[in-house]
N, C-alpha and C positions, 0 to 999 in steps of 0.2 A: 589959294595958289593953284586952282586944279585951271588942267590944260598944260602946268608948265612941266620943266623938267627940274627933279630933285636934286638937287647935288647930295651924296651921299660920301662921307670920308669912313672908311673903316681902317680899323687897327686891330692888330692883335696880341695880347697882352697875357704871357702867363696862363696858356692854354684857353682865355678869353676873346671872345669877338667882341667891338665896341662897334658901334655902329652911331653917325650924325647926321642928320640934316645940315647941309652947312648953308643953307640961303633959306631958310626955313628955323625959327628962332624956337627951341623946346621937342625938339625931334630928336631926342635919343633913346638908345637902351643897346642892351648888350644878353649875348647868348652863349652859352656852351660850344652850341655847333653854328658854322656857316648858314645851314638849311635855317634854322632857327634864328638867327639873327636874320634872314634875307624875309621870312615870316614875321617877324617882329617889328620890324623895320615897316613893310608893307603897313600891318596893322597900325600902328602909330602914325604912320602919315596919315591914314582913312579917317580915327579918329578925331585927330588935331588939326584936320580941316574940312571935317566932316563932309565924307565924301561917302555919296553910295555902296552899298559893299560891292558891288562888279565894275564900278567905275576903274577905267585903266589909270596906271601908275607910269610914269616913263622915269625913269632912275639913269643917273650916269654916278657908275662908281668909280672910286676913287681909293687905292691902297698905299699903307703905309705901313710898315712892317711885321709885310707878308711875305714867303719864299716866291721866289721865280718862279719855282715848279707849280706849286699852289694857282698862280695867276695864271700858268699856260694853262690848268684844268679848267679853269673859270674860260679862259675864250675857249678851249674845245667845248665845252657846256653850249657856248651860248652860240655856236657855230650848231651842233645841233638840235639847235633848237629851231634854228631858223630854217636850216634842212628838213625839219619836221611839220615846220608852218610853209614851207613848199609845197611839200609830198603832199599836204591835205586838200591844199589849195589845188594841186594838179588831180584831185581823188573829187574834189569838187568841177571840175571842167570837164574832166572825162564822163562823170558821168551826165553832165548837162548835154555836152557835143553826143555823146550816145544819142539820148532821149529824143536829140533833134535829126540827127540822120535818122533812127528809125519811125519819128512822125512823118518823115520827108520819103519813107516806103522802103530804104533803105536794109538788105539782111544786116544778121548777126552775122554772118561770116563776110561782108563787106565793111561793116562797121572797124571789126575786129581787127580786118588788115588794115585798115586807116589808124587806129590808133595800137597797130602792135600789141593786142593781145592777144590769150585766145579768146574762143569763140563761149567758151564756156562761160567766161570770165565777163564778156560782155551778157551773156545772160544773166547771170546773179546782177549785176549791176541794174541791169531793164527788168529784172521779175518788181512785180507790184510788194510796196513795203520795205523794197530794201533800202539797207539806209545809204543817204547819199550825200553826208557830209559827215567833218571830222572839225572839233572845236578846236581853239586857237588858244593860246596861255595869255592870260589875263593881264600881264604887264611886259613893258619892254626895258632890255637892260644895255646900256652900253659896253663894250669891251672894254677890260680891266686896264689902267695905268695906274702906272705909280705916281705917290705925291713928290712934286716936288719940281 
C-alpha cells in the first residue's frame, strides 16, 4: 500500500489508546500514551508492508472517543508543525538567495537589508561550514475529526 494514505481510527479506552488501520487489514495495536500509540502505529504499518525505515507514511486520523480539548491539542500540534516545516524551508531559501547575491558581488549589509536581517546574521549564514539546512518530520498527518 505505500504511496497511499492510511486511514487510521483511534479510540480511547479506560486510559487506553487503540489505534487501526482501517483500509489496511492486520494493522493494529494499542498504547499507554498518544506519543506511543502514534510510534506504534507508524512502526506497524513499516512492518506489514514492509516499507523502508525513512520511507514516508501519510496518515489521516480519525477519533472516536476522545475529548474536544484533546483534539484541539492535536490540530494546534500539527499547525506547528507545519510552521516549523515553513520556518526551515524559509532557513533553507535565505540562505541559498544569500549565497547567490553574494556570488553576484553583492555586500553583507546589502544582502542583509534585502532579506531583513542583520548584517551579522547574514554572515554566520555565508561563513564557510555553516549549516544551511533544517530536516523535515518523516510523515504527514491529517487534522483530527471525529468518527462519525
Amino acid at each position: 500500500m505505500s504511496g497511499s494514505t492510511y486511514e487510521v481510527l483511534v479510540t480511547r479506552e479506560n486510559g487506553t489508546w487503540l489505534g487501526e488501520v482501517t483500509n489496511r487489514e492486520g494493522i493494529q495495536t494499542f498504547s499507554r500514551t498518544y506519543s506511543g500509540l502514534r510510534a506504534a502505529l507508524a512502526e506497524a504499518i513499516h512492518v506489514m508492508d514492509d516499507l523502508d525505515d525513512g520511507a514516508l507514511v501519510e496518515t489521516k486520523w480519525t477519533f472516536e472517543n476522545v475529548e474536544d480539548e484533546f483534539l484541539s491539542a492535536i490540530e494546534l500540534g500539527r499547525q506547528r508543525r507545519s510552521l516549523e516545516e515553513r520556518a526551515a524551508e524559509l532557513v533553507r531559501n535565505t540562505a541559498r538567495v544569500a549565497e547567490l547575491l553574494q556570488s553576484k558581488g553583492y555586500s553583507v549589509r546589502d544582502i542583509s537589508g534585502a532579506l531583513e536581517m542583520s548584517p551579522g546574521r547574514v554572515s554566520q549564514i555565508l561563513a564557510p561550514g555553516a549549516k544551511k539546512s533544517v530536516g523535515a518530520s518523516g510523515s504527514t498527518m491529517s487534522a483530527p475529526r471525529r468518527a462519525g
